[in-house]
C-alpha positions in Angstrom: 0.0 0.0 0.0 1.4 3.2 -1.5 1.2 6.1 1.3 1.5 9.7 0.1 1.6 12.6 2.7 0.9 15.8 0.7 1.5 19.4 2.3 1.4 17.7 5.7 1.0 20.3 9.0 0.7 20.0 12.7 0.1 22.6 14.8 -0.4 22.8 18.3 -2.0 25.0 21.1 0.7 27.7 22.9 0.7 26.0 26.5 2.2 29.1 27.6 -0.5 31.8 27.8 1.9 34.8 28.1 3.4 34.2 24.4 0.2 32.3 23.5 3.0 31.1 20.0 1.5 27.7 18.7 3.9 25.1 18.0 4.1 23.5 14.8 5.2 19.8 15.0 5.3 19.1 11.6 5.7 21.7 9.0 4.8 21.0 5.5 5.6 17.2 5.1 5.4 16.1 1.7 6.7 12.5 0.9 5.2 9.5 -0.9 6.2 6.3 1.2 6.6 3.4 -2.0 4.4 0.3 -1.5 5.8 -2.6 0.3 8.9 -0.4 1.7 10.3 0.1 5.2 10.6 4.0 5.9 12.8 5.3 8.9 11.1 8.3 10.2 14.7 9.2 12.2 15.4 12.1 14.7 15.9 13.7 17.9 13.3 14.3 20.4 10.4 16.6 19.7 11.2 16.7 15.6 7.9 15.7 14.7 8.7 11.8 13.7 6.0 10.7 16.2 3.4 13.2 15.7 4.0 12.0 11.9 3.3 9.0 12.8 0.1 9.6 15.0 -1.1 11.6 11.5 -0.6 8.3 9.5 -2.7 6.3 11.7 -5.7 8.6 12.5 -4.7 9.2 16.2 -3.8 12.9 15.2 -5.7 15.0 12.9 -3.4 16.9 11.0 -4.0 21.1 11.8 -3.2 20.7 7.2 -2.4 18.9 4.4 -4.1 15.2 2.8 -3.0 11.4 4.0 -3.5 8.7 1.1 -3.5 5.0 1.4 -3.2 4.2 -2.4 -5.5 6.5 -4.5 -7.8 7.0 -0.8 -7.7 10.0 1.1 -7.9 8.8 4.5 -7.2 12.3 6.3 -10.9 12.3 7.5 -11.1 8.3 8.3 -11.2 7.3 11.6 -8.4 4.8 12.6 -9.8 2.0 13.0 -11.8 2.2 9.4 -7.8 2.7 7.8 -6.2 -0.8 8.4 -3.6 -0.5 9.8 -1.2 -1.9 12.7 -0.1 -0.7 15.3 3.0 -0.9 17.7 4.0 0.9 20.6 6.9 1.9 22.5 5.6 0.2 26.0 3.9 -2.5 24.0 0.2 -2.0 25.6 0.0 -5.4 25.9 -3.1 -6.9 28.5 -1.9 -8.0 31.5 -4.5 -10.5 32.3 -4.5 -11.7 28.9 -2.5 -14.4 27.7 -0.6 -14.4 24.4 -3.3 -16.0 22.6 -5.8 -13.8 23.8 -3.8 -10.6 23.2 -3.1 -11.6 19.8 -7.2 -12.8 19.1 -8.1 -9.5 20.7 -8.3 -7.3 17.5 -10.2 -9.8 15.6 -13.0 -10.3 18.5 -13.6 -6.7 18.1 -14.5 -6.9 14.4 -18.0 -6.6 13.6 -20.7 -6.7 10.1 -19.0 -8.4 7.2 -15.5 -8.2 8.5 -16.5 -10.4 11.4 -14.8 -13.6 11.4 -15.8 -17.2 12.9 -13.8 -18.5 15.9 -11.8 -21.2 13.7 -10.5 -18.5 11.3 -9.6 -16.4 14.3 -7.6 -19.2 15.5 -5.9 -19.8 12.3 -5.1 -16.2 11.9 -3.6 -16.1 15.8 -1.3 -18.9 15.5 -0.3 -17.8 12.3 0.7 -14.6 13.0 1.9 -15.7 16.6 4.2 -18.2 14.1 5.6 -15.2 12.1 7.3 -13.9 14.5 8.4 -17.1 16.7 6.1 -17.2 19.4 3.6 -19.8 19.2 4.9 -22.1 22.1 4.4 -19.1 24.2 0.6 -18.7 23.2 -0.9 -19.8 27.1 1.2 -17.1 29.0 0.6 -13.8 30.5 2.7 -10.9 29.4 4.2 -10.7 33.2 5.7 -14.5 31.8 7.8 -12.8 29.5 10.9 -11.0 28.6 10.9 -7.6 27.1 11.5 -9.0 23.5 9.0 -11.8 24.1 6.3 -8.8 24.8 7.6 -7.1 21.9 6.9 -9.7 19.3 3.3 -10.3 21.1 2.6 -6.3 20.4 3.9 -7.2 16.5 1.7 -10.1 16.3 -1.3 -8.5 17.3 -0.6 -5.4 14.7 -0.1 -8.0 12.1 -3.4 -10.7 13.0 -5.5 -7.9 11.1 -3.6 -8.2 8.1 -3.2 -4.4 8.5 -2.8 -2.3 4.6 -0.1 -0.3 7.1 2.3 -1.2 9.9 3.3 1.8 11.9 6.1 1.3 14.6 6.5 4.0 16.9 9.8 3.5 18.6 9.5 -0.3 19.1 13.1 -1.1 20.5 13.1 1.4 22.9 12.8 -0.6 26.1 15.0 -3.5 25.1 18.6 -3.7 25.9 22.0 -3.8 23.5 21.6 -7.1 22.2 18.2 -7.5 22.2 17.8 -4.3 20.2 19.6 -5.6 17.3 17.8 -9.4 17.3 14.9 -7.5 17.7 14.6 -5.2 14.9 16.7 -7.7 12.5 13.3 -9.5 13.0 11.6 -7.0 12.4 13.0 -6.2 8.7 12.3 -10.2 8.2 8.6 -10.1 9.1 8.5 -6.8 7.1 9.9 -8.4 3.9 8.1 -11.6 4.5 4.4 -10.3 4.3 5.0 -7.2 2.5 3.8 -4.6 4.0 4.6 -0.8 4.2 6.1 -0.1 7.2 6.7 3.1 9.3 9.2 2.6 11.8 9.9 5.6 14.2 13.3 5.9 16.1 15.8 8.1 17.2 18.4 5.9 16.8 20.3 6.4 13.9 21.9 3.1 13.8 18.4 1.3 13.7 17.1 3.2 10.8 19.8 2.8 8.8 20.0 -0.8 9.5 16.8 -1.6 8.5 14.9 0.9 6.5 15.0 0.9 2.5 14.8 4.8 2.8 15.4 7.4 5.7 13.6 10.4 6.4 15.9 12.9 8.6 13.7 15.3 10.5 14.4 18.2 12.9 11.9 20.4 14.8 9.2 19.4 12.2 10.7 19.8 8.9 12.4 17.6 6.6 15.9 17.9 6.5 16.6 15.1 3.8 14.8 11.6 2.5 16.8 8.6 0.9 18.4 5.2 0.9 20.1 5.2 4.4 24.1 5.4 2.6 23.1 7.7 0.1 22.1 9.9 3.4 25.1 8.9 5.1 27.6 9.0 2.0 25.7 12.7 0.8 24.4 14.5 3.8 22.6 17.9 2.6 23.2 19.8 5.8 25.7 20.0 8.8 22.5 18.4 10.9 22.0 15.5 8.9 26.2 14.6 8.5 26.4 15.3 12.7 23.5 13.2 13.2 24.4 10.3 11.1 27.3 8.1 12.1 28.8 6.1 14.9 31.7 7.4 15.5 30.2 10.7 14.4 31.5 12.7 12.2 34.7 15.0 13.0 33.8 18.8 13.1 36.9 21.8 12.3 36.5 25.3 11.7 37.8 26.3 8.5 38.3 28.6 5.8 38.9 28.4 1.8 41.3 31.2 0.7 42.4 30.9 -3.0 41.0 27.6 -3.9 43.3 26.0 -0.9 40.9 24.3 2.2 42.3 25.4 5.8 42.0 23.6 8.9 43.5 25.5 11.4 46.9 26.8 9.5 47.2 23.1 7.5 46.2 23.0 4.2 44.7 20.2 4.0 42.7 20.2 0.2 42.7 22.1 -2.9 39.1 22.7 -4.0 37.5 24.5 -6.8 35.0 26.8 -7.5 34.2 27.5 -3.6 34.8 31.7 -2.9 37.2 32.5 -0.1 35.1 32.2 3.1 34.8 31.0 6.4 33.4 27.4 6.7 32.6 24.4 8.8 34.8 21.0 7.8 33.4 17.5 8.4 35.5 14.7 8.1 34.2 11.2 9.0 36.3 9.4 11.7 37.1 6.6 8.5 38.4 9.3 6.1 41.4 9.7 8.0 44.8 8.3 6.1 47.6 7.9 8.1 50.7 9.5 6.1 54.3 10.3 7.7 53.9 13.7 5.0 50.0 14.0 5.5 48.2 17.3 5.2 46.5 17.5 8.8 48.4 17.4 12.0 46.9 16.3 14.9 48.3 15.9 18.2 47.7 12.0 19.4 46.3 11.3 23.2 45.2 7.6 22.8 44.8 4.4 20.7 41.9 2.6 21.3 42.4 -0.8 19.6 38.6 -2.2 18.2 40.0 -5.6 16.6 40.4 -5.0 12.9 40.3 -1.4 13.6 42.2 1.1 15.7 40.6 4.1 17.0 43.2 7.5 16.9 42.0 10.0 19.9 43.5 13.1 19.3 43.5 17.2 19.6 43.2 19.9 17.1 43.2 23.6 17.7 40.7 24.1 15.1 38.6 20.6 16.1 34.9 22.0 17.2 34.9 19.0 19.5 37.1 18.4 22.3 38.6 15.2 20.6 39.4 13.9 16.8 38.4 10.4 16.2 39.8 8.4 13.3 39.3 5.0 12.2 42.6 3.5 10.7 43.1 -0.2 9.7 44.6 -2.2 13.1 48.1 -2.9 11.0 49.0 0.7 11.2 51.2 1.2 14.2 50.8 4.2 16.0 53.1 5.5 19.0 50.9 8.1 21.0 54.4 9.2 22.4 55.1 11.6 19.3 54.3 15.4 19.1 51.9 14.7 16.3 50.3 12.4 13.8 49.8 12.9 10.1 46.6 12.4 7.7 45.7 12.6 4.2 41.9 13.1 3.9 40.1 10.9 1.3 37.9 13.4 -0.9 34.8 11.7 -0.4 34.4 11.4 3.3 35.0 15.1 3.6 32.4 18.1 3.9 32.2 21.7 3.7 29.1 23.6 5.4 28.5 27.4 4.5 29.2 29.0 8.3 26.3 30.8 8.5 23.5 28.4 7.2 25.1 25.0 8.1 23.9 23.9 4.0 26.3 22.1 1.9 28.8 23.6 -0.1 29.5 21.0 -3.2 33.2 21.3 -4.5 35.6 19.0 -6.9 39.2 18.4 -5.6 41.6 20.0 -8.1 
């Protein structure tokens, strides 16, 4: 199911009756979510990714703007008429429920010709219940199991309707490290294996881009960029999106250009073309750092954190805007913290120049 937000607003009451200034959630959304895809609706708290969300599935009427399913405006439908799924952060799960019953619970509530006979109901349950690897756990109560177990019971219940839509609104929330990442690898399965468009909310950058087939960046309601998760990552459009991406994250330098040469500090570190001598901000990811006796950028070395096949270079620059440097280096480089400084070469594509003032992207071609 094809999902097309066009022109999409949210606005909400001032709660502070001296300014009495509304605050608009989401500003002017317009995306068309392809069907059968996983989107990432990916930010910080309070950008407007959840209130996006509540839009999508009717909890939220939007203060603007149309919602389609397909060729169907949905913007005035009710949520329950829009078939859809589902899944909250805390689950929501019945406590004096078991499994089963959790899971049967959306289909008992279906009434006129969508009502279903107990045997189908069944079927459905089980199946769904199967999907995602719970069915010996079908007699228990919720208070029987773990945090992933009652995650995957929240997911089964979303599915059991066959939903047109599965929304997610940060699902991994509550679950630790490694459940996290079993969790929402199971997630992308289920998602491939029936289908169905997905919205998955999160503010974890690492989760979006892992699973989603494209990314929506958002800050304090408005879009900052929409595409495949590396082509964010590899192309970001604004200082925002390239510090928000990445883990390390990205390196930031104050810089200048002065007659086609890129500064860091007093290193001349790139020669660029046609960028106008200016003030700028210089982003370098921590793995487009290349360790050269002769390099262009000198930093001065504090530690060596040693990751297996990678080594991790701490370091200080007078020009860094952060209090350390972090670059990733292959683990058979040999690096003695001991000396005055280290050397790098910057690889051309893992580097990024930000106008000062408006923190866009300044495209340039090495010379």
């Amino acid at each position: 199911m094809k999902i097309v937000l066009q022109n999409l607003t949210k606005i909400f009451p001032s709660r502070n009756k001296k300014s009495n200034e509304e605050v608009i959630a989401v500003n002017n959304f317009n995306f068309e979510i392809p069907d059968g895809k996983l989107i990432g609706l990916l930010g910080p708290s309070g950008c407007g990714k959840s209130t996006t969300l509540y839009m999508i599935s009717g909890l939220q009427k939007p203060s603007s703007g149309k919602i389609f399913f397909g060729n169907d405006d949905v913007t005035e439908l009710s949520t329950e008429n829009r078939g859809i799924g589902l899944v909250f952060q805390n689950y929501a799960l019945y406590p004096h429920l078991t499994v089963k019953q959790n899971i049967l619970f959306p289909l008992q509530n279906l009434k006129g010709k969508d009502k279903l006979d107990k045997d189908t109901m069944l079927k459905r349950a089980y199946e769904a219940a199967k999907l995602v690897q719970i069915e010996q756990l079908l007699d228990r109560k919720p208070s029987e199991l773990s945090g992933g177990q009652q995650q995957r019971v929240a997911i089964a219940r979303a599915l059991v309707k066959m939903p047109r839509v599965l929304l997610l609104d940060e699902p991994l929330s509550n679950l630790d490290a490694r459940l996290r990442l079993q969790t929402r690898e199971e997630i992308r399965r289920i998602q491939k294996e029936t289908g169905i468009t997905t919205v998955f909310v999160t503010h974890d950058q690492e989760e979006a881009m892992s699973i989603s087939d494209m990314i929506v960046v958002m800050k304090t309601g408005l879009v900052q960029q929409i595409g495949k998760p590396q082509d964010v990552y590899d192309d970001p459009a604004n200082l925002f999106v390239a510090k928000f991406l990445g883990t390390p994250p990205i390196n930031v330098f104050n810089g200048r250009v002065k007659n086609g040469t890129l500064y860091i500090g007093s290193d001349a570190v790139m020669n660029i073309q046609p960028v106008p001598d200016q003030e700028v901000i210089i982003g370098i990811r921590p793995e487009g750092f290349v360790l050269s006796e002769n390099g262009a950028l000198k930093c001065k070395p504090v530690n060596v954190e040693v990751m297996g096949r990678d080594v991790s270079i701490v370091s200080t620059h007078d020009a860094s805007a952060n209090p350390f440097v972090r670059s990733i280096i292959n683990a058979d480089n040999k690096v003695d913290v001991t000396t005055d400084f280290v050397r790098y070469d910057i690889k051309p594509h893992k580097i990024f120049i930000f106008n000062k003032e408006t923190e866009e992207r300044i495209y340039f071609e090495v010379k």
